[in-house]
TIVO-2410 file (N, C-alpha, C; in nm, 3 decimals):
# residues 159
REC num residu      c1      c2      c3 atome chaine
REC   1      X   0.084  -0.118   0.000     N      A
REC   1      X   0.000   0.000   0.000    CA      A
REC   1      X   0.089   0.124   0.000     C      A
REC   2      X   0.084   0.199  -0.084     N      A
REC   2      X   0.147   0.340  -0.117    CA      A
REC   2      X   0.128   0.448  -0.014     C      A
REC   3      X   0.250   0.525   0.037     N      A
REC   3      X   0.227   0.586   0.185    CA      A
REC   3      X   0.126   0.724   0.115     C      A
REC   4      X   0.072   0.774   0.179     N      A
REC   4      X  -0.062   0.853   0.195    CA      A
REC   4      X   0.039   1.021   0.188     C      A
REC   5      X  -0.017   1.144   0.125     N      A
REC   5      X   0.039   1.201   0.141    CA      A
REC   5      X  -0.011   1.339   0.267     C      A
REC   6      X  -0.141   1.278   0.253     N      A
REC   6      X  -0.200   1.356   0.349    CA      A
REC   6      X  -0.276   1.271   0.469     C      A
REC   7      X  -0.223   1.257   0.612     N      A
REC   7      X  -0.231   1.251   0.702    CA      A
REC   7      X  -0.325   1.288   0.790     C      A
REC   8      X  -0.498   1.247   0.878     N      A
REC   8      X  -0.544   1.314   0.944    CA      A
REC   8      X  -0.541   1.264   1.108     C      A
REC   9      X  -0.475   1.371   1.133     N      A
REC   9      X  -0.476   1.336   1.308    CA      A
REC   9      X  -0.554   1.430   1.382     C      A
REC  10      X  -0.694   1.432   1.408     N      A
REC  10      X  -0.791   1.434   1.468    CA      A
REC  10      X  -0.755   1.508   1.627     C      A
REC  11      X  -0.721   1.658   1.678     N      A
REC  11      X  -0.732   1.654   1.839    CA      A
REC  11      X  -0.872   1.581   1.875     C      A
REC  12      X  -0.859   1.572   1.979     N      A
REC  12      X  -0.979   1.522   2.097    CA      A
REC  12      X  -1.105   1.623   2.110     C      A
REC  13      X  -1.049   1.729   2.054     N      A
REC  13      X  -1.175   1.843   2.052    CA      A
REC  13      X  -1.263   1.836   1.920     C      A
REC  14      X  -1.175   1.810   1.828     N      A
REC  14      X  -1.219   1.806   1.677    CA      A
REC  14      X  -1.304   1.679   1.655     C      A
REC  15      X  -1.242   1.584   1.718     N      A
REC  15      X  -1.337   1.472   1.688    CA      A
REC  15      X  -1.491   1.486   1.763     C      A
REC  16      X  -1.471   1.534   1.883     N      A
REC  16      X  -1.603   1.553   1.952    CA      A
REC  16      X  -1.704   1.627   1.882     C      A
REC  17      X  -1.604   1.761   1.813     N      A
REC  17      X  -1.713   1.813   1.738    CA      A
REC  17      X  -1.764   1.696   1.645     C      A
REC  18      X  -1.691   1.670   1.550     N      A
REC  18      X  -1.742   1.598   1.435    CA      A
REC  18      X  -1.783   1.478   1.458     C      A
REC  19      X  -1.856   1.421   1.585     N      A
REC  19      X  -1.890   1.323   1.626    CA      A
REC  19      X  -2.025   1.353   1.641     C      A
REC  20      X  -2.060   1.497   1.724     N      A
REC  20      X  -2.168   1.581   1.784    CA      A
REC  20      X  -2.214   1.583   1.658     C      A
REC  21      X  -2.159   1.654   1.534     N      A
REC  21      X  -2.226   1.702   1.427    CA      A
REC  21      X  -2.280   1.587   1.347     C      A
REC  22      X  -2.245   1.447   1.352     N      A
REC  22      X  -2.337   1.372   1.300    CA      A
REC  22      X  -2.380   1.274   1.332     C      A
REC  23      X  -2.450   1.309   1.469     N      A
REC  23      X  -2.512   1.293   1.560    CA      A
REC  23      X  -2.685   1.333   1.561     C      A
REC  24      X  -2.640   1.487   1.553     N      A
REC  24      X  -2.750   1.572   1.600    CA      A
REC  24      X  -2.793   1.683   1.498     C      A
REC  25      X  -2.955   1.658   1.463     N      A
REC  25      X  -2.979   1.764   1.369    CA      A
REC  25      X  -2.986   1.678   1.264     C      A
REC  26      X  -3.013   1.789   1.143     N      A
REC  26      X  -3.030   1.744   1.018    CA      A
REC  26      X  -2.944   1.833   0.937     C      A
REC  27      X  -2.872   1.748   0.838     N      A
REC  27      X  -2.730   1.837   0.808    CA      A
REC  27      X  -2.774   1.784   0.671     C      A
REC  28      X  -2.697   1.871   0.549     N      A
REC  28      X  -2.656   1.842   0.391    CA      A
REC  28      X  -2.576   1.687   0.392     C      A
REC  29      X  -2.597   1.548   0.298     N      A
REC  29      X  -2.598   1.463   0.340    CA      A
REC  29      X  -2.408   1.479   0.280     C      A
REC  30      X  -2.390   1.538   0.169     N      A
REC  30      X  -2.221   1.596   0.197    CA      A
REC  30      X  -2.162   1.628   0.338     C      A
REC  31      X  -2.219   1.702   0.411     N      A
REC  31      X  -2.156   1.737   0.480    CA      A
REC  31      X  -2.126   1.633   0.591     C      A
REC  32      X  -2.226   1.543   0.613     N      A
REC  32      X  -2.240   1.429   0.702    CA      A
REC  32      X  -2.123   1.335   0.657     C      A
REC  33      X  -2.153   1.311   0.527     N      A
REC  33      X  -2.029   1.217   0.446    CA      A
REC  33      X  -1.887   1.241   0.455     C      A
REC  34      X  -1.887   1.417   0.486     N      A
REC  34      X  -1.708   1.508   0.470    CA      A
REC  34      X  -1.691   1.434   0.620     C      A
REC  35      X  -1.817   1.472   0.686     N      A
REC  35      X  -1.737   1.427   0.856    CA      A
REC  35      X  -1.690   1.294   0.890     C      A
REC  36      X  -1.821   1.204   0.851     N      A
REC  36      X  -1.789   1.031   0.847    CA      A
REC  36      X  -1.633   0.994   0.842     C      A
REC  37      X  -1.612   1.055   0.711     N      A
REC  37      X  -1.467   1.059   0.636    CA      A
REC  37      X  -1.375   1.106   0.729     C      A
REC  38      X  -1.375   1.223   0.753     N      A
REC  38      X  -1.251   1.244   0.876    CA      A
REC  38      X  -1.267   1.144   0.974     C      A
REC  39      X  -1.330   1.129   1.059     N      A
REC  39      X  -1.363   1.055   1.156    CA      A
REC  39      X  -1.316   0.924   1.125     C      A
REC  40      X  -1.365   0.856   1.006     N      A
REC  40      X  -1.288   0.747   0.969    CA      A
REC  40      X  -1.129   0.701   0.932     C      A
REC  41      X  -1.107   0.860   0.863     N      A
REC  41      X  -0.950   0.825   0.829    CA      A
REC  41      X  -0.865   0.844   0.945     C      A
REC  42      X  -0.903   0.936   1.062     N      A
REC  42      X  -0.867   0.977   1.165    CA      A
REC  42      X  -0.805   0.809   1.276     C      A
REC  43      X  -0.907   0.709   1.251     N      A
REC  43      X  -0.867   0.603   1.335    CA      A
REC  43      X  -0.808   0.496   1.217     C      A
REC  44      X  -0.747   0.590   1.108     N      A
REC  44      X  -0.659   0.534   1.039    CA      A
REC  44      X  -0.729   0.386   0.937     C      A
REC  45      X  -0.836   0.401   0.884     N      A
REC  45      X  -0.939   0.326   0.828    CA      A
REC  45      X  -0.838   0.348   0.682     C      A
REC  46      X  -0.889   0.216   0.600     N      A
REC  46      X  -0.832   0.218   0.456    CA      A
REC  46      X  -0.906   0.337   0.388     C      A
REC  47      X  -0.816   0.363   0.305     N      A
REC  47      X  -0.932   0.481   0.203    CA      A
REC  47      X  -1.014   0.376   0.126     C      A
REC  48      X  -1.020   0.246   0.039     N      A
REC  48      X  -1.101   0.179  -0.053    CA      A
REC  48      X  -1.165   0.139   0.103     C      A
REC  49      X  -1.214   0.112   0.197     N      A
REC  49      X  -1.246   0.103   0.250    CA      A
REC  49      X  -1.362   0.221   0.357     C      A
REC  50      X  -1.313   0.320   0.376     N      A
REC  50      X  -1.381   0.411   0.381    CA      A
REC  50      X  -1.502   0.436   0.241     C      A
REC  51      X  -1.447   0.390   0.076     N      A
REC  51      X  -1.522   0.451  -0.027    CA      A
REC  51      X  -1.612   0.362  -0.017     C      A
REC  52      X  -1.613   0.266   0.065     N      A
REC  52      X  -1.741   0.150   0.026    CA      A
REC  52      X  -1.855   0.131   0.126     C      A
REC  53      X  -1.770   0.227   0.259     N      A
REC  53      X  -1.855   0.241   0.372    CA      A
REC  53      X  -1.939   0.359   0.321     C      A
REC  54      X  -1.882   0.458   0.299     N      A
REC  54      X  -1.946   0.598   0.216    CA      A
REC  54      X  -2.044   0.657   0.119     C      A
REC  55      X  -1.972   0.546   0.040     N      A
REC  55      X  -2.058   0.531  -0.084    CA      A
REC  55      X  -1.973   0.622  -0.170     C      A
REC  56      X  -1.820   0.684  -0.116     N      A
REC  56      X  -1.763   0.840  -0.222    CA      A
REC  56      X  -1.687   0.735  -0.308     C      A
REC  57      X  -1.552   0.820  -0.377     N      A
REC  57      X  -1.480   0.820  -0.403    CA      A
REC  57      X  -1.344   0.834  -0.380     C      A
REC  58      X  -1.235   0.724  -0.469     N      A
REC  58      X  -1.150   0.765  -0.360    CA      A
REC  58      X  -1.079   0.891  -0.379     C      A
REC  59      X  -1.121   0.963  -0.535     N      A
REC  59      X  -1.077   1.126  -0.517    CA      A
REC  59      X  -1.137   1.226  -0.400     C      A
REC  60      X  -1.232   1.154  -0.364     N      A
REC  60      X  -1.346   1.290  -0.292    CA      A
REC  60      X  -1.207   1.233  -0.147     C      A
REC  61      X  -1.239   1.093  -0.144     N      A
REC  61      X  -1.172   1.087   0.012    CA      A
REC  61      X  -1.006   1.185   0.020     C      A
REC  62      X  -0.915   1.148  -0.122     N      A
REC  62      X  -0.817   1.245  -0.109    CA      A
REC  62      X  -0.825   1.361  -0.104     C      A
REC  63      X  -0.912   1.459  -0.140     N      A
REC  63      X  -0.931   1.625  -0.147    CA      A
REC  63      X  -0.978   1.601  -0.045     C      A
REC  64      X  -1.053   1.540   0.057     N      A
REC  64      X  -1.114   1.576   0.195    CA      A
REC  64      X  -0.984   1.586   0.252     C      A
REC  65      X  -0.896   1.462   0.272     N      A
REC  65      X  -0.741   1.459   0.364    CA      A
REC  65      X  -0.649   1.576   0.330     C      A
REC  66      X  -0.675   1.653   0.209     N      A
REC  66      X  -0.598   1.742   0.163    CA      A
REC  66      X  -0.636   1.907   0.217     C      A
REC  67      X  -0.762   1.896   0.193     N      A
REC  67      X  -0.840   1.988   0.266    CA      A
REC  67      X  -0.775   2.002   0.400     C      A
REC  68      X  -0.834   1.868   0.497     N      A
REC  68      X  -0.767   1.916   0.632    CA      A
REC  68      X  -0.635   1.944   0.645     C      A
REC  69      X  -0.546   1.860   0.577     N      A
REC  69      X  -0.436   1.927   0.636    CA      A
REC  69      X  -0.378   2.065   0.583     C      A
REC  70      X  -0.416   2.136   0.479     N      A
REC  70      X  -0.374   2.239   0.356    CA      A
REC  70      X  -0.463   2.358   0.499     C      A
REC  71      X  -0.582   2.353   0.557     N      A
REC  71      X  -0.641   2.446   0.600    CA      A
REC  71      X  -0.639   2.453   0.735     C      A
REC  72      X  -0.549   2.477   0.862     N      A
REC  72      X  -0.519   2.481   0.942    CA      A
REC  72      X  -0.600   2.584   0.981     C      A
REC  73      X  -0.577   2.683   0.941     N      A
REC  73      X  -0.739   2.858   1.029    CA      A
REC  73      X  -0.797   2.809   1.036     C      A
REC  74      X  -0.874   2.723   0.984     N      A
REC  74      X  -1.029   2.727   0.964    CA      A
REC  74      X  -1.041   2.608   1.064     C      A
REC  75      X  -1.185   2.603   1.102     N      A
REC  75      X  -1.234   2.523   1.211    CA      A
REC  75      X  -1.293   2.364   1.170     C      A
REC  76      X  -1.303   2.276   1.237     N      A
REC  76      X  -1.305   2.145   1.169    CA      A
REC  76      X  -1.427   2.142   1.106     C      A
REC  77      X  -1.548   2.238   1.157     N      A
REC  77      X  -1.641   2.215   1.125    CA      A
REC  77      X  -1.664   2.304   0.953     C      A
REC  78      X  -1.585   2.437   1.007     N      A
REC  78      X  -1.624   2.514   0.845    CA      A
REC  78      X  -1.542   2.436   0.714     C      A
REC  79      X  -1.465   2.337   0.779     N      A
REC  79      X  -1.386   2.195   0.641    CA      A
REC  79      X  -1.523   2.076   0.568     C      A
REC  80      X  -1.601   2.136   0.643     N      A
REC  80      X  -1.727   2.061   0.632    CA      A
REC  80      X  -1.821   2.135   0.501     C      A
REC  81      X  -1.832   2.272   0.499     N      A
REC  81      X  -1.899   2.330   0.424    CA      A
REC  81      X  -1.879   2.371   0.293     C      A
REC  82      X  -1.961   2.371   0.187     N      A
REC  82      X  -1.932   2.324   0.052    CA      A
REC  82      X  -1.883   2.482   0.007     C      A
REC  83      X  -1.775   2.501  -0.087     N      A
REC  83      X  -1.744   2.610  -0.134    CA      A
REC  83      X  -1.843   2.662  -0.248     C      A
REC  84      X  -1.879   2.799  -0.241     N      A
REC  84      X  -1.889   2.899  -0.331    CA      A
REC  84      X  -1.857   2.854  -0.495     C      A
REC  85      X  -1.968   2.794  -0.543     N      A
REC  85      X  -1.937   2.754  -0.681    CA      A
REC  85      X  -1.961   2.891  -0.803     C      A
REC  86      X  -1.899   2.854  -0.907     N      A
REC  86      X  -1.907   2.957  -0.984    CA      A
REC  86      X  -2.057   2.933  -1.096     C      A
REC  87      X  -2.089   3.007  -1.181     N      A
REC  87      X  -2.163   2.990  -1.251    CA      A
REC  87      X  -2.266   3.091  -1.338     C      A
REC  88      X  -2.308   3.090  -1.384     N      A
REC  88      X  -2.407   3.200  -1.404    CA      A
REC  88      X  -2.521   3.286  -1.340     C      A
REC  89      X  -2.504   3.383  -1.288     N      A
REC  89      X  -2.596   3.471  -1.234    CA      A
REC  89      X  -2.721   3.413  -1.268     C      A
REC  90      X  -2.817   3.428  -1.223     N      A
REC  90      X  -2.949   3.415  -1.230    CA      A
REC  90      X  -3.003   3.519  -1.343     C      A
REC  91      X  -3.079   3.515  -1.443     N      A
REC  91      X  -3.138   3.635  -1.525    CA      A
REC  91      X  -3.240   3.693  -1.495     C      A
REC  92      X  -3.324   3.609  -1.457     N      A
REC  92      X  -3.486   3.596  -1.384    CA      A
REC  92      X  -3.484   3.582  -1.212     C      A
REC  93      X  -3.476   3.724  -1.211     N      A
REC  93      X  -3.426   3.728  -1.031    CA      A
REC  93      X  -3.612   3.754  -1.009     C      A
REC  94      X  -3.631   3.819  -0.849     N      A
REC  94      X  -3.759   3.825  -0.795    CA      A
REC  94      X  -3.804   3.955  -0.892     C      A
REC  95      X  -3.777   4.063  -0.910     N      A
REC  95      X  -3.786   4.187  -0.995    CA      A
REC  95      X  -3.832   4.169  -1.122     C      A
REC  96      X  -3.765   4.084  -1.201     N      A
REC  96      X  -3.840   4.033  -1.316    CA      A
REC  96      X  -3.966   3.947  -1.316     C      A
REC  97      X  -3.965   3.863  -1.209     N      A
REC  97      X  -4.072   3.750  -1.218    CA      A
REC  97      X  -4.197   3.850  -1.141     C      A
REC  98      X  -4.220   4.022  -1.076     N      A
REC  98      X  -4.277   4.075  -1.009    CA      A
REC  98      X  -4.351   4.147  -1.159     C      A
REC  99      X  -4.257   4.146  -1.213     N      A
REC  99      X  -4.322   4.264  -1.371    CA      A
REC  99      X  -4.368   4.191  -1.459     C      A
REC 100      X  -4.303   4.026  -1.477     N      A
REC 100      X  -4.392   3.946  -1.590    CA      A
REC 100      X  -4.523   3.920  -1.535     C      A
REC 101      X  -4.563   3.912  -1.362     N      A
REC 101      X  -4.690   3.892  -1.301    CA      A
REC 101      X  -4.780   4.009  -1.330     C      A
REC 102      X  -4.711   4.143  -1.314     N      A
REC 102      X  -4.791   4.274  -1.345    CA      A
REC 102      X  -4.797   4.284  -1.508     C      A
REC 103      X  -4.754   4.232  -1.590     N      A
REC 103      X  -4.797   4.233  -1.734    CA      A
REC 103      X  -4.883   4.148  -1.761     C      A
REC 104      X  -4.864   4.021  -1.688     N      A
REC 104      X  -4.940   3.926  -1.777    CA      A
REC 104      X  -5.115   3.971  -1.681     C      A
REC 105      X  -5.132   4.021  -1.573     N      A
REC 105      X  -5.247   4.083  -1.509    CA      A
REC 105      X  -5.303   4.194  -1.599     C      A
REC 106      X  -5.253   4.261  -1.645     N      A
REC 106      X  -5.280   4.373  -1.721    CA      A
REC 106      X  -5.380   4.354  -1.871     C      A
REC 107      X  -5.430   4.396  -1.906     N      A
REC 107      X  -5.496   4.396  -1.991    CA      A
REC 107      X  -5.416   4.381  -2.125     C      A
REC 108      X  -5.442   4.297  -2.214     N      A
REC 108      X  -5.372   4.293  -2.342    CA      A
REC 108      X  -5.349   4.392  -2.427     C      A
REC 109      X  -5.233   4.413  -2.540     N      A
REC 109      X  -5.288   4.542  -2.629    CA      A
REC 109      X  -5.370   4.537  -2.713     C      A
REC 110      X  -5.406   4.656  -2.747     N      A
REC 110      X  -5.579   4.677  -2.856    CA      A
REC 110      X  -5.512   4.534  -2.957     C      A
REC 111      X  -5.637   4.474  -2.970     N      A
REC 111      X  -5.611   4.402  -3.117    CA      A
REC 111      X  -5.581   4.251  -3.044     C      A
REC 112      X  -5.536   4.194  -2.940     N      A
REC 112      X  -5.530   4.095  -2.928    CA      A
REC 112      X  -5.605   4.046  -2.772     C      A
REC 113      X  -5.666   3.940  -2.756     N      A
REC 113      X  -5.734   3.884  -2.680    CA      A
REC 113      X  -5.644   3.832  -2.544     C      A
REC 114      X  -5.543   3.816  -2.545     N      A
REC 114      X  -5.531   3.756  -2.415    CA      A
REC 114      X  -5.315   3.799  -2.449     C      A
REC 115      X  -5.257   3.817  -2.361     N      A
REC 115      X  -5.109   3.797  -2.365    CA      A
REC 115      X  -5.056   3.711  -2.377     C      A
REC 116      X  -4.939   3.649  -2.481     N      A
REC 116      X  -4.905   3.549  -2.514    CA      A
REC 116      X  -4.734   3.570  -2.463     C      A
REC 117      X  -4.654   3.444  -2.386     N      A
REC 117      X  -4.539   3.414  -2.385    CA      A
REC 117      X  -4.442   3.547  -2.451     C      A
REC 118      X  -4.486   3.521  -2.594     N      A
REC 118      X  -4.358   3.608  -2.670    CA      A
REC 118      X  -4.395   3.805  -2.647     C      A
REC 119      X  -4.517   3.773  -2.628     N      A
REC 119      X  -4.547   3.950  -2.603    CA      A
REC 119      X  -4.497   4.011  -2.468     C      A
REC 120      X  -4.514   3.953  -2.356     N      A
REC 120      X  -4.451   3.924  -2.250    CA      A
REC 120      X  -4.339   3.935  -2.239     C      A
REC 121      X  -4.255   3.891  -2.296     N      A
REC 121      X  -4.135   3.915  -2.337    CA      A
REC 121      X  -4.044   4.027  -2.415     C      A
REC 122      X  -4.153   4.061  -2.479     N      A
REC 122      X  -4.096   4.172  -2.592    CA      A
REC 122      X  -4.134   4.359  -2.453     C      A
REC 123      X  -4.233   4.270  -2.466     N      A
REC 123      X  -4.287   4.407  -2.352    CA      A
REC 123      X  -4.190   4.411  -2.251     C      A
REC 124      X  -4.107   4.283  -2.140     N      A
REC 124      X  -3.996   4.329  -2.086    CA      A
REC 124      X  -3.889   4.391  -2.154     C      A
REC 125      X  -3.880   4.356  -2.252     N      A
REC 125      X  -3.774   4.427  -2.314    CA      A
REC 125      X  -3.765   4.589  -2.324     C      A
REC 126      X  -3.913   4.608  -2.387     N      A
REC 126      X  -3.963   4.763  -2.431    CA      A
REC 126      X  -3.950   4.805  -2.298     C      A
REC 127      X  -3.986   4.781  -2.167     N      A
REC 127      X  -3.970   4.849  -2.056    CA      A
REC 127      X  -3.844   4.868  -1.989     C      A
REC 128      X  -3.728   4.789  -2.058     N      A
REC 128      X  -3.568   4.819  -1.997    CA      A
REC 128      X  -3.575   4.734  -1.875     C      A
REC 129      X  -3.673   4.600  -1.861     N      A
REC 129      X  -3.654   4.556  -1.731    CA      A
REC 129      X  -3.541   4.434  -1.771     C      A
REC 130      X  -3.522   4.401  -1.873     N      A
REC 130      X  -3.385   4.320  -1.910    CA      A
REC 130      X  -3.380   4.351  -2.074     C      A
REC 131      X  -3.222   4.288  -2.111     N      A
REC 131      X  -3.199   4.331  -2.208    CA      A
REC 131      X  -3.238   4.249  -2.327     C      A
REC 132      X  -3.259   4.109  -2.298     N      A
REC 132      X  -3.316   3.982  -2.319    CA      A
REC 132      X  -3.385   3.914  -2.268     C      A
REC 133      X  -3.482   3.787  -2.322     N      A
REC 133      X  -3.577   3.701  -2.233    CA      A
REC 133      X  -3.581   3.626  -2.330     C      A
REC 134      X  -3.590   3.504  -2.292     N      A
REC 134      X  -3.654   3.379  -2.368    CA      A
REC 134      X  -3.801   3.339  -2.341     C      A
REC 135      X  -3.866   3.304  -2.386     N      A
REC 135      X  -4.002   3.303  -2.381    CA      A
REC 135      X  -4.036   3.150  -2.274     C      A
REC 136      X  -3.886   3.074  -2.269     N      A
REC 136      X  -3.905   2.975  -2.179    CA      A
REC 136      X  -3.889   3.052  -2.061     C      A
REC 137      X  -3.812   3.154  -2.018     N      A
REC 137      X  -3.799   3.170  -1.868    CA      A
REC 137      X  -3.931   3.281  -1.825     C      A
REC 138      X  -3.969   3.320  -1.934     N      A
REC 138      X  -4.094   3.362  -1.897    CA      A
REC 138      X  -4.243   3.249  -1.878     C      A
REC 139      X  -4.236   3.186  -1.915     N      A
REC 139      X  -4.298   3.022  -1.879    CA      A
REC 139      X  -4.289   3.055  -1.723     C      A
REC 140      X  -4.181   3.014  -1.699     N      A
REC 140      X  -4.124   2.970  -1.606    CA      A
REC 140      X  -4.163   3.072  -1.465     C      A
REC 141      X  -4.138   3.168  -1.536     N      A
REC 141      X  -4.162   3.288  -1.401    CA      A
REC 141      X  -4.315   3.287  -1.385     C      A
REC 142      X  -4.427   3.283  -1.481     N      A
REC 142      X  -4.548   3.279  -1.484    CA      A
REC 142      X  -4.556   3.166  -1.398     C      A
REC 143      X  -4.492   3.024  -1.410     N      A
REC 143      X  -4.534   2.892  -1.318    CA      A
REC 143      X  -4.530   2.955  -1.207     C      A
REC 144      X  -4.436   3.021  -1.168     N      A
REC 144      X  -4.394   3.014  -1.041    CA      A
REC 144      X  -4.511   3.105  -0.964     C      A
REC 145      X  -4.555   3.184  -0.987     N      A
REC 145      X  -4.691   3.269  -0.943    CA      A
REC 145      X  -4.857   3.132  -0.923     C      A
REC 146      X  -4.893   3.201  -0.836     N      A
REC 146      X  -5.057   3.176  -0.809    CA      A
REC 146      X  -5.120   3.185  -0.902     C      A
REC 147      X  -5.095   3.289  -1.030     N      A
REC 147      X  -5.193   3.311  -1.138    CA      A
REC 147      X  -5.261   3.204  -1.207     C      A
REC 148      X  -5.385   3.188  -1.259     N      A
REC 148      X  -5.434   3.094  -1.293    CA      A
REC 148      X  -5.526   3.120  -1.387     C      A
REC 149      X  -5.510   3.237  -1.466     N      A
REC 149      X  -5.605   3.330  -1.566    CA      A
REC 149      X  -5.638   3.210  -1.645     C      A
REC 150      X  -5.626   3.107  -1.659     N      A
REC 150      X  -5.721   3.049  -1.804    CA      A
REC 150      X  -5.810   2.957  -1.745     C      A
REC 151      X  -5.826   2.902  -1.597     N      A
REC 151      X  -5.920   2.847  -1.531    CA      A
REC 151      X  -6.040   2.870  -1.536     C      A
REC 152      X  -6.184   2.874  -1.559     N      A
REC 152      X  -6.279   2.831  -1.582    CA      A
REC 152      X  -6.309   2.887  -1.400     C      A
REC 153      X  -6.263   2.845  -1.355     N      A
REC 153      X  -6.297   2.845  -1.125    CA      A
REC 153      X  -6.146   2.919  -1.113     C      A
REC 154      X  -6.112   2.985  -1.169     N      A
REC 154      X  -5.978   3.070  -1.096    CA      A
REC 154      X  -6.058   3.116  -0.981     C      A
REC 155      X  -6.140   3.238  -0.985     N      A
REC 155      X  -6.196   3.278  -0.850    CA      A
REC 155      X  -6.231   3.190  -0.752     C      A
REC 156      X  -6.289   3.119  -0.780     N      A
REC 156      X  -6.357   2.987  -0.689    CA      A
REC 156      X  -6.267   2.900  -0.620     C      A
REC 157      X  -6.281   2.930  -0.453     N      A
REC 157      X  -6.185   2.861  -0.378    CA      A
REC 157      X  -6.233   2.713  -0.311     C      A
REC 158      X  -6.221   2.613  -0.302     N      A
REC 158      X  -6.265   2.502  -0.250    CA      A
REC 158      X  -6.293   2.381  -0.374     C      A
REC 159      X  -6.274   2.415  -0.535     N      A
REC 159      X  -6.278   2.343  -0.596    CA      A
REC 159      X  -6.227   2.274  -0.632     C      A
***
């Protein structure tokens, strides 16, 4: 077996925490798994052995051992919490999904019967409330509302 390059030796305080913490409460089932893992490699458990008790990997188990020992400030418990991923901003924040609700409430323009997806859309645009929209995330923001304009019993509660 190939010597390990990262080492976890557990104080007596650290383990208590991370004993307490998955223990008690209801935690992210990662985070339960990051602790298991210390706790396990700590009384010097195999890593293919730990991955089968776990259910991880044995990369996840090496970046956990690497983690602890690389991050000494930080507390055993914040080695637990998932980092700040990158990704794309949201487009359709609460502000937009507040104005597609106040358009699609609003009365249609002269000439057409009811507001459709793509008008909705064009109309955020004409108002400078974004610079783009897809007619799916306007779907989408409409789901997300109470509105129920094509119901037959929209008003009618108990049906």
């Amino acid at each position: 077996m190939p010597n390990k390059l990262y080492h976890v030796h557990l104080r007596e305080c650290e383990r208590q925490q991370l004993a307490a913490f998955v223990k008690r409460g209801h935690k992210p089932a990662r985070q339960l798994n990051r602790a298991r893992l210390l706790l396990l490699a700590a009384a010097q458990t195999r890593d293919e052995d730990i991955a089968a008790i776990l259910g991880v990997s044995l990369p996840t188990i090496y970046k956990m051992r690497k983690k602890y020992c690389q991050n000494t400030s930080q507390t055993i418990l914040e080695l637990l919490q998932d980092q700040p991923r990158s990704g794309q901003p949201r487009k359709v924040d609460t502000r937009v999904e507040a104005h597609v609700s106040m358009i699609a409430c609003s009365d249609p323009p002269e000439g057409h019967a009811r507001w459709t997806l793509q008008m909705i859309a064009d109309k955020l645009v004409t108002l400078h409330v974004v610079d783009a929209i897809c007619i799916e995330s306007v779907r989408k923001a409409l789901k997300k509302t109470s509105l129920n304009r094509g119901s037959r019993n929209a008003g009618v509660l108990g049906r």
